[in-house]
C-alpha positions as CSV (number, residue, x, y, z in Angstrom):
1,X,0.0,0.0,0.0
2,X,1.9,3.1,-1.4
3,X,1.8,5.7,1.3
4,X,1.0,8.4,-1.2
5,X,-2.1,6.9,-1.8
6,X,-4.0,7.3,1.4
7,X,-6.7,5.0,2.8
8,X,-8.1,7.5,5.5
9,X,-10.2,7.4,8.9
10,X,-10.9,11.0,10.0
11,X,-13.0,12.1,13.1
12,X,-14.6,15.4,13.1
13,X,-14.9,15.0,9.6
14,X,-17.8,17.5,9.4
15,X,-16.0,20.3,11.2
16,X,-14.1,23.1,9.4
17,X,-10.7,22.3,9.5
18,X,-12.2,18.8,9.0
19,X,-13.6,19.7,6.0
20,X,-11.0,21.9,4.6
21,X,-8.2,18.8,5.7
22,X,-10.3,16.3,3.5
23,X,-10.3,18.4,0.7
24,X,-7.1,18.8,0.3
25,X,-6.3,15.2,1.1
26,X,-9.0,15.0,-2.0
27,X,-6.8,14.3,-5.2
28,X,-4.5,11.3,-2.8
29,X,-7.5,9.5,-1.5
30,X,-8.6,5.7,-2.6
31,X,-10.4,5.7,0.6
32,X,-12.0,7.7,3.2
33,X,-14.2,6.7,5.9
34,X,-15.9,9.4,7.7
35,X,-16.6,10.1,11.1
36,X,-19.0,12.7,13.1
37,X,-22.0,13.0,15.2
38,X,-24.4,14.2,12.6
39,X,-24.9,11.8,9.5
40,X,-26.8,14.3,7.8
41,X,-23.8,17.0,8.2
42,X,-21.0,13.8,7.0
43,X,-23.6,13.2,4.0
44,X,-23.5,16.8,2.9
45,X,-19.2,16.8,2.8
46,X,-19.4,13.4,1.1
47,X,-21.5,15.3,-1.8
48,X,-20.7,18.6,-2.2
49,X,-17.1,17.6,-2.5
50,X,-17.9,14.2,-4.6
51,X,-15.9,12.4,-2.5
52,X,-15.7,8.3,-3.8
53,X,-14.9,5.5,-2.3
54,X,-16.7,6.9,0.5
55,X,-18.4,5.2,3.8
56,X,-20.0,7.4,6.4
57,X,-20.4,5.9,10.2
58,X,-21.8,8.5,12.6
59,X,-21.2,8.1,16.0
60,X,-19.5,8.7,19.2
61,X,-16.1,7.1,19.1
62,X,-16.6,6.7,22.9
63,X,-19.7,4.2,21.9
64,X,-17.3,0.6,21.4
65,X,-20.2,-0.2,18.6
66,X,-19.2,3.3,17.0
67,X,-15.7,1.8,16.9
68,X,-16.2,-1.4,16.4
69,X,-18.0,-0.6,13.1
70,X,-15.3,1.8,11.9
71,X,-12.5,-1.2,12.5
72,X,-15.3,-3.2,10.5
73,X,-15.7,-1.2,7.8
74,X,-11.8,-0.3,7.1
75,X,-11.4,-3.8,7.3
76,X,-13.9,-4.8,4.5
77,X,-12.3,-2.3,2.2
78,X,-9.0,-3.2,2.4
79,X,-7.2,-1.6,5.4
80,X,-6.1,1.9,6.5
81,X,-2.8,3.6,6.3
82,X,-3.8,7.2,8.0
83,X,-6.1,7.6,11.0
84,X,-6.4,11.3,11.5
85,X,-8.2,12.4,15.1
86,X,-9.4,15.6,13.9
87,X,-12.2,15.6,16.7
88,X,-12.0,18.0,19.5
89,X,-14.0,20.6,21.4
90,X,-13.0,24.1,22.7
91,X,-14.8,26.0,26.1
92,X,-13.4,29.2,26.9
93,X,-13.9,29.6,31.0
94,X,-12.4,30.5,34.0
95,X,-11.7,26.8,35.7
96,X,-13.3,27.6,38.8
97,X,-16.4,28.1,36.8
98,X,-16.1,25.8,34.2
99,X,-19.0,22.4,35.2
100,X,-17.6,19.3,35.7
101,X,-19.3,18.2,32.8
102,X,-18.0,20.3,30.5
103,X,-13.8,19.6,32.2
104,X,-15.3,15.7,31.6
105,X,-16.4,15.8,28.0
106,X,-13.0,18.4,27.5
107,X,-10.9,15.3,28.1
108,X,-13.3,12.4,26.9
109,X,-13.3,14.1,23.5
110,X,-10.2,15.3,23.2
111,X,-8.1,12.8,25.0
112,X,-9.9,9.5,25.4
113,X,-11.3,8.8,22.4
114,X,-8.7,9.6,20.0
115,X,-7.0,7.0,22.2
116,X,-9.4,4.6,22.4
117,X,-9.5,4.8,18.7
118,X,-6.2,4.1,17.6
119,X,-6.2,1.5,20.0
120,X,-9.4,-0.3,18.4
121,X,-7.4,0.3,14.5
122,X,-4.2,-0.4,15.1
123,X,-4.0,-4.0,14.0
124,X,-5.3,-2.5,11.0
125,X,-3.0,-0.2,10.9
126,X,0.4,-2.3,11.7
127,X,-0.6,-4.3,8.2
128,X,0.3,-1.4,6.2
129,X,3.0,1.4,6.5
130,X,0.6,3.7,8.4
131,X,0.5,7.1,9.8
132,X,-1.5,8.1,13.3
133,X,-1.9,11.8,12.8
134,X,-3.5,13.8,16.4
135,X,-4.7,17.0,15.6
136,X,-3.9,19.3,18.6
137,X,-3.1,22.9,19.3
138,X,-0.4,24.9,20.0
139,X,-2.0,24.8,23.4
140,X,-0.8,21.3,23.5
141,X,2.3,23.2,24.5
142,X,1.2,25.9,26.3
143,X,-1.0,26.6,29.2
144,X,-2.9,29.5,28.9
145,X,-5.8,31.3,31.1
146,X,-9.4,30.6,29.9
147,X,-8.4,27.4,28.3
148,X,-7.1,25.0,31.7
149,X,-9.1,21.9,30.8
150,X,-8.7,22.3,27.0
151,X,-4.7,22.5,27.4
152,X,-4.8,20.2,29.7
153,X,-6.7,17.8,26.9
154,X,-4.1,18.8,24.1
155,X,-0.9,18.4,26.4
156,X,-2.4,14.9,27.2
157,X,-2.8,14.5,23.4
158,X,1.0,15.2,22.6
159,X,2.3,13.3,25.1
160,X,-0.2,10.4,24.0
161,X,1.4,11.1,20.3
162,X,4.8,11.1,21.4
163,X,4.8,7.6,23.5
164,X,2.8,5.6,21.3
165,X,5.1,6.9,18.5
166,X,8.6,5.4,20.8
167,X,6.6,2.1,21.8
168,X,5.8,1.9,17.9
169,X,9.1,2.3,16.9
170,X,10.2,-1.2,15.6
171,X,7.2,-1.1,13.4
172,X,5.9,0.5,10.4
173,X,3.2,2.9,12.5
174,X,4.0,6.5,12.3
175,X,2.1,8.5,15.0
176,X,2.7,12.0,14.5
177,X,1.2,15.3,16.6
178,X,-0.1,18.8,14.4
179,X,-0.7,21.7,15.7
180,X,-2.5,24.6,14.3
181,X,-2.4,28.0,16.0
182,X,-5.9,29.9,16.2
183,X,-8.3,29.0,13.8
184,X,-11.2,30.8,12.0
185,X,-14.4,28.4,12.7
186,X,-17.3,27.9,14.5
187,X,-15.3,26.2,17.1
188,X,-14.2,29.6,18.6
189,X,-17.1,31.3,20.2
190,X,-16.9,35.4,19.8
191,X,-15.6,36.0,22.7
192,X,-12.3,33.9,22.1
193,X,-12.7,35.9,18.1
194,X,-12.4,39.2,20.2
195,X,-9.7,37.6,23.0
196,X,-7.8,37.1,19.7
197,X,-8.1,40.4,17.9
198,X,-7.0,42.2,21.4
199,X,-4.5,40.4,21.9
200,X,-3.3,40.7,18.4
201,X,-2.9,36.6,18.0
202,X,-3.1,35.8,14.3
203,X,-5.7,33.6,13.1
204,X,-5.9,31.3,10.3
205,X,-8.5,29.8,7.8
206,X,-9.3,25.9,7.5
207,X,-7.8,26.1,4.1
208,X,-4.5,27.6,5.8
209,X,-4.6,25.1,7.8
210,X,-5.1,22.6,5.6
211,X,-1.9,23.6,3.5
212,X,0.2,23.7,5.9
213,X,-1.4,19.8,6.8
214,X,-0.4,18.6,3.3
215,X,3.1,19.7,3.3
216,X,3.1,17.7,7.2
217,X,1.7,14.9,5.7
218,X,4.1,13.8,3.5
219,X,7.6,14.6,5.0
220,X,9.2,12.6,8.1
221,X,9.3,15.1,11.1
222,X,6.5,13.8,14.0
223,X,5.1,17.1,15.2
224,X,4.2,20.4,13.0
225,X,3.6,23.6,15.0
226,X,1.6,26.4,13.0
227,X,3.0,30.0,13.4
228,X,6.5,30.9,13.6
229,X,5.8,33.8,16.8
230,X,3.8,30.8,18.5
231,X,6.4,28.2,17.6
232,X,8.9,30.4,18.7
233,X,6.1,31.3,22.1
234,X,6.1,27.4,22.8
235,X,10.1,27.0,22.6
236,X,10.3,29.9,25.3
237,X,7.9,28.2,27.3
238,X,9.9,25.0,27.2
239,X,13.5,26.3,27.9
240,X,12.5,29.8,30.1
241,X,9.0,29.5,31.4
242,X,9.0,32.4,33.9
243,X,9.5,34.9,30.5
244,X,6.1,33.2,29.7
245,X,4.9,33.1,33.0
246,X,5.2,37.2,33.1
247,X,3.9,37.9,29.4
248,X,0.7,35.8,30.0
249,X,0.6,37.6,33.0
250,X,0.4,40.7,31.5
251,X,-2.0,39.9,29.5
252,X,-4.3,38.2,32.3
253,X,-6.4,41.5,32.8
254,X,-7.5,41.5,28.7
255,X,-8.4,37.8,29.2
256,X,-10.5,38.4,32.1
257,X,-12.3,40.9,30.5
258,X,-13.3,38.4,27.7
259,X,-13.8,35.6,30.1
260,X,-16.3,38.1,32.2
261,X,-18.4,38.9,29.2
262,X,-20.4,35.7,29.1
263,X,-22.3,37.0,31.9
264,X,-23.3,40.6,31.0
């Protein structure tokens, strides 16, 4: 199975950077299996981008029968050589005010069922000279105010990525972590729109995004972070984090003021 041609399982296929990901996997693709909570919202990607070769299974990947009949359908067509955990959620939210349900559906989503996925394919996947792709965030490497249980989901993502990928090692698995930086879609509420914009953070499109996921795809290095200030951010974090430490500070009275707004 040539690893150009891809044989896909993506989660969150519906979203937008889902969306925009699978169309510019498009012109690579003999497969694509399809994954999200709304069949009718999978169904309307499937046709407006004439996707073939194409099998829809909506569900909750927490659900073992969701998984179970993802594993069953890759495995009637032939095998898989990319699973791509697009799915995530976002809440903007002081912790202390944040339910628990929301911190408990932060880390189900975002942590548990990406790996209860790949744990469910990767038989599948060892057959063929694969790729496990985690789409994260740069707050995968970065802990920022407003966002505690979502980092805390994305760090537990990366360091999921970067394990598996060493106990993988001696076979032909490639798990690999990407990271975009903020993103123009639905999954930003205004508030975290206007956070961005006063704090001058740069946002991208799905399409950016999806670009910059293409040129990932096919090269060798196992983690892409989007953004050369927020690159650079995360690197500062890592080698000096009391520089980071007193820049987010500084910036803690702006993100209060977004984080406050929810209740006027």
């Amino acid at each position: 199975m040539s690893i150009n041609r891809l044989r896909v399982v993506i989660t969150g296929a519906s979203g937008g950077i889902g969306r925009a990901l699978i169309q510019a996997m498009q012109p690579h693709i003999d497969l694509i299996i399809l994954n999200g909570l709304d069949k009718q919202s999978l169904e309307q990607v499937r046709d407006e981008l004439a996707l073939k070769n194409c099998y829809i299974i909506a569900g909750d990947i927490l659900d073992p029968e969701v998984r179970q009949n993802i594993y069953a359908m890759a495995e009637a067509n032939g095998g898989i050589n990319l699973l791509l955990n697009n799915a995530g959620m976002n809440d903007f939210d002081s912790f202390e005010h944040q339910s628990d349900e929301i911190i408990t559906n932060l880390i189900n989503v975002n942590l548990t069922a990406p790996m209860l996925l790949t744990k469910k394919l990767l038989p599948l996947l060892k057959d063929n000279h694969s790729q496990i792709i985690n789409t994260g965030s740069i707050f995968g490497y970065l802990g920022f105010p407003g966002f505690v249980s979502y980092c805390s989901s994305k760090f537990g993502l990366k360091g999921f990525a970067q394990s598996l990928r060493r106990e993988l090692s001696d076979t032909s698995v490639s798990v690999r972590y990407f990271a975009p930086r903020a993103t123009k879609t639905p999954f930003n509420n205004s508030r975290v729109e206007q956070l961005n914009m006063a704090t001058h953070t740069a946002m991208d499109s799905p399409e950016q995004v999806a670009q910059a996921f293409i040129k990932f795809l096919f090269k060798t290095s196992w983690q892409k972070r989007l953004g050369f200030k927020e690159r650079f951010f995360t690197i500062v974090n890592d080698l000096f984090p009391a520089v980071t430490d007193r820049a987010i500070h500084q910036q803690l009275p702006i993100i209060k003021k977004y984080l406050s707004k929810k209740d006027l």
